[in-house]
PATORNU-160755 format. One record per residue: x, y, z of N, C-alpha, C, O, CB in turn. Coordinates in Angstrom, 3 decimals, decimal comma, m for minus. Glycine has a CB too. Example, Ala and Ser with C-alpha at 12.3 -4.5 7.8 and 13.67 -1.06 7.14 Angstrom:
<recs>
> 13,190_m5,690_7,800_12,300_m4,500_7,800_13,200_m3,300_7,800_14,236_m3,319_8,465_11,308_m4,473_9,046
> 12,850_m2,250_7,080_13,670_m1,060_7,140_12,900_0,030_7,870_13,409_1,138_8,039_14,084_m0,598_5,725
</recs>
This chain:
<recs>
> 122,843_239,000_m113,973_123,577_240,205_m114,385_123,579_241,229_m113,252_122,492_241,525_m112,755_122,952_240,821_m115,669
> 124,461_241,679_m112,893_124,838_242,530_m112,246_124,638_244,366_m112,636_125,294_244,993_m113,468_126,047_242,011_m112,171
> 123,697_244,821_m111,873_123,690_246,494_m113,259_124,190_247,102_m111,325_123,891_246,846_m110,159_121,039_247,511_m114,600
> 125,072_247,979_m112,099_125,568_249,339_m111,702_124,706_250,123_m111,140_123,567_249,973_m111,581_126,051_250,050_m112,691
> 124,854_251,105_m110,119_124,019_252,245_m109,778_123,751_253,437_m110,921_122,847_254,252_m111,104_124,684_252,856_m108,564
> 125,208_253,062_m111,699_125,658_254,188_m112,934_124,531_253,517_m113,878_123,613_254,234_m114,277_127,624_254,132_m113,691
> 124,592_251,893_m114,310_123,550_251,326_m115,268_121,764_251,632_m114,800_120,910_251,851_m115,660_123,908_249,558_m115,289
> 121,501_251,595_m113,506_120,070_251,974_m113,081_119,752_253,965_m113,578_118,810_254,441_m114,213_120,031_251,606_m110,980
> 120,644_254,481_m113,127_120,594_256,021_m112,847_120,338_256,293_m114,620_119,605_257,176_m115,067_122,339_256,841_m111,951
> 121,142_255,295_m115,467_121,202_255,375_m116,720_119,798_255,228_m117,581_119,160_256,003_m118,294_122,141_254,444_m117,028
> 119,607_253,658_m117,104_117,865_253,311_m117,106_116,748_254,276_m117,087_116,081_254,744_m118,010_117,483_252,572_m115,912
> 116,699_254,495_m115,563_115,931_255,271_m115,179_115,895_256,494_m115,626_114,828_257,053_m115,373_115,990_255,258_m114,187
> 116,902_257,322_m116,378_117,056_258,879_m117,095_116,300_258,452_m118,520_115,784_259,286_m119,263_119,022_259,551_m117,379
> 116,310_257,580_m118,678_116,243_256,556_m120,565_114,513_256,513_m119,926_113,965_256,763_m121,000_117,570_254,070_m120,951
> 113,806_256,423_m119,322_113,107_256,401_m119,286_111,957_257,228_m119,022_110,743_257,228_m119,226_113,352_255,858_m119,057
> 113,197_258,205_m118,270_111,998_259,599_m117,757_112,013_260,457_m119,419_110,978_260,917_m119,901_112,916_261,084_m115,955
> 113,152_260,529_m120,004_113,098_260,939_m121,549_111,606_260,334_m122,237_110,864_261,014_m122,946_114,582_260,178_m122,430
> 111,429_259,262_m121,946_110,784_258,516_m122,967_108,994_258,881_m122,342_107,898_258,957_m122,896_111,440_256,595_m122,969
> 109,410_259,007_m121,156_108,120_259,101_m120,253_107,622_260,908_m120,835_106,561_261,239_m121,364_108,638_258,878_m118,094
> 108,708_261,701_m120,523_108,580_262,989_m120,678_108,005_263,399_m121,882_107,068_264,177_m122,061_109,686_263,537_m120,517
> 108,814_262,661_m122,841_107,921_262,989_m124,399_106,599_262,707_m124,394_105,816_263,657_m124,429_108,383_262,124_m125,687
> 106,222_261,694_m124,360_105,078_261,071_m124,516_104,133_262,468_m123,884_103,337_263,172_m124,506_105,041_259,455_m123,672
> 104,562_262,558_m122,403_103,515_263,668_m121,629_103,783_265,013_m122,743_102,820_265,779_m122,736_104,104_264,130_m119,592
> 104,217_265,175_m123,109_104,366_266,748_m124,089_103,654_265,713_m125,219_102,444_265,923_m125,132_106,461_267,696_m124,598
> 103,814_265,067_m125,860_102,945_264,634_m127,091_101,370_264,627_m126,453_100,366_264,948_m127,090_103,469_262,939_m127,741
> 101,393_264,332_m125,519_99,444_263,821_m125,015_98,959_265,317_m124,749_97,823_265,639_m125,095_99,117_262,562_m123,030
> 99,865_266,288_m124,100_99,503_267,671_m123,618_99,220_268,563_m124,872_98,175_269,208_m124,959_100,711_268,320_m122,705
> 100,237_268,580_m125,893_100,133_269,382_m127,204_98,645_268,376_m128,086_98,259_268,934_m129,113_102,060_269,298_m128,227
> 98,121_267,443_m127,835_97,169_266,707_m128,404_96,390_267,406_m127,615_95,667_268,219_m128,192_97,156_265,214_m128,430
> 96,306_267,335_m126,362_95,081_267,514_m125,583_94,620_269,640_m125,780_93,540_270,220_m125,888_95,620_266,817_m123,565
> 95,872_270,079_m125,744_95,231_271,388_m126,180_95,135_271,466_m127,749_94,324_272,386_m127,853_96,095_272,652_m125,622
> 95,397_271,147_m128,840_95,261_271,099_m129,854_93,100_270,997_m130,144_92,296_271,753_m130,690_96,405_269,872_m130,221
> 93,006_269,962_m129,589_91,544_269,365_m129,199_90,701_271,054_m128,535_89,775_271,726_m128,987_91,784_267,739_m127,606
> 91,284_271,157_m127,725_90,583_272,572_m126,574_90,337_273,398_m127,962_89,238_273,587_m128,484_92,016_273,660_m125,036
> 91,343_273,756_m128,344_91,785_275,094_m128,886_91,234_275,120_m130,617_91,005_276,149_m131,252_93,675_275,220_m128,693
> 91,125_273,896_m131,065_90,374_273,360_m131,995_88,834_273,410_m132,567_88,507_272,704_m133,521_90,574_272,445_m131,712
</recs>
């Protein structure tokens, strides 16, 4: 299969989303814990 620069750039955004949440879910856990 052949992927696009448009299909990678696509990927790779799909993933920093997925990456990004996660770091705000572990950060709002991790001060939740502090502040707790």
């Amino acid at each position: 299969m052949f992927a696009t620069s448009f299909d990678i750039l696509k990927w790779a955004d799909s993933q920093n989303v997925a990456i990004g949440g996660f770091n705000v879910y572990n950060f709002e856990g991790i001060k939740a814990v502090i502040e707790g």
